[in-house]
Each structure stands twice: as structure tokens, then as C-alpha cells.
C-alpha positions as CSV (number, residue, x, y, z in Angstrom):
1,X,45.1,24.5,-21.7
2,X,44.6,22.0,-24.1
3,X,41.0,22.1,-23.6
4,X,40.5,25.8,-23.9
5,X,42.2,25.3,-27.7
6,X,40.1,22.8,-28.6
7,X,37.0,24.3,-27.0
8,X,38.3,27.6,-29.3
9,X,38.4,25.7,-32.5
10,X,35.5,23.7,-31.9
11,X,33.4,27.3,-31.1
12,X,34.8,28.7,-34.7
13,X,34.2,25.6,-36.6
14,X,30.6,25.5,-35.1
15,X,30.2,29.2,-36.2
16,X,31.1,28.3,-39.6
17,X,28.3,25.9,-39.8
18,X,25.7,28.2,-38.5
19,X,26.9,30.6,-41.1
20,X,26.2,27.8,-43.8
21,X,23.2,26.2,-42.6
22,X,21.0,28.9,-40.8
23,X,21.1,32.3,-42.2
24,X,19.2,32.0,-45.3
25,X,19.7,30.9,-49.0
26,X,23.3,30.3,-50.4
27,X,23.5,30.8,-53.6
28,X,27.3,30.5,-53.9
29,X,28.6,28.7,-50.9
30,X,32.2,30.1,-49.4
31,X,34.1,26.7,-50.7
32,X,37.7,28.3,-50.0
33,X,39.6,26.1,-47.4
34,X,42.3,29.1,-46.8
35,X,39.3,31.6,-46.3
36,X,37.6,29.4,-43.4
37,X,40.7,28.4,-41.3
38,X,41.8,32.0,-41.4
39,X,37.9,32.4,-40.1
40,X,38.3,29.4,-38.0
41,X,41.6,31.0,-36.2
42,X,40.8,34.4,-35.9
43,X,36.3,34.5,-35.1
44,X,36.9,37.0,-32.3
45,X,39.1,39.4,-34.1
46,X,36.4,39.5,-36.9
47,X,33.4,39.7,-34.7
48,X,34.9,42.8,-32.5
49,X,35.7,44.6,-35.9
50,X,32.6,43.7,-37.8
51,X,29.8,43.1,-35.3
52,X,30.8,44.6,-31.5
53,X,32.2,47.8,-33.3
54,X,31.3,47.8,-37.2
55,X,28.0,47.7,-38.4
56,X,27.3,44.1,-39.4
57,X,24.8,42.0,-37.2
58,X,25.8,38.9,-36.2
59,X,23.6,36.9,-39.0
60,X,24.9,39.2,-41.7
61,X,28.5,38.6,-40.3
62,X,28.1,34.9,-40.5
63,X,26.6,35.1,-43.6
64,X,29.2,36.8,-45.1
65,X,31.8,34.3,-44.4
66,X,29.7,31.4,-45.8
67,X,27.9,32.6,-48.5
68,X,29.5,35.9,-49.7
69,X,33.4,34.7,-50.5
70,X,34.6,35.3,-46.6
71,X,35.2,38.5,-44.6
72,X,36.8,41.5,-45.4
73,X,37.5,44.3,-43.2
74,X,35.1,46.8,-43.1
75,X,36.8,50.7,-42.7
């Protein structure tokens, strides 16, 4: 079980850095600690309501987070 946590972190965390590092300029990088453990925590949450569902792609999702002050949920 402790695996599976870590494995879950570790997949958010990595998210997080494809978000910074590969989806294009960053003009004003996401530097809010609260903002990416709340993204770090909750990835799947965000990516049913924003990607599976809303009508973000997933580069523009990640993107978001890094490089656009963090998610917000889309209505």
C-alpha cells in the first residue's frame, strides 16, 4: 500500500514537471508551493473535470497549472 502512495505522488510530482518543462514558453512560472501540493494531491480529480469531461487538452491542463497561476475549476 505503501507503494501505490508513493507511486501516486511520484506520478503528480512528475506531471508537475512536464507541465513546467514541456508545454511551451513560461513567461510567469506557477511558484505557489500551496497551489502545487494541492495539484500534487488531487491530479486525477482535476484531469476528470478539466480534461476527461471539460474542455481542456491535456497540454493546456498542465500548462495551466505551471505557467498560468494553478487550476481553477472550469463550470
Amino acid at each position: 500500500m505503501r507503494y501505490v502512495i508513493i507511486l501516486y505522488l511520484a506520478f503528480g510530482i512528475a506531471l508537475l514537471f512536464v507541465g513546467f518543462f514541456a508545454t511551451g514558453a513560461c513567461p510567469l512560472k506557477n511558484m505557489n508551493p500551496i497551489s502545487d501540493a494541492i495539484f500534487v494531491v488531487t491530479w486525477p480529480v482535476y484531469l476528470f473535470i478539466d480534461v476527461i469531461r471539460g474542455p481542456l487538452s491535456m497540454g493546456s491542463w498542465l500548462h495551466l497549472q505551471s505557467c498560468q497561476g494553478g487550476l481553477r475549476v472550469l463550470r
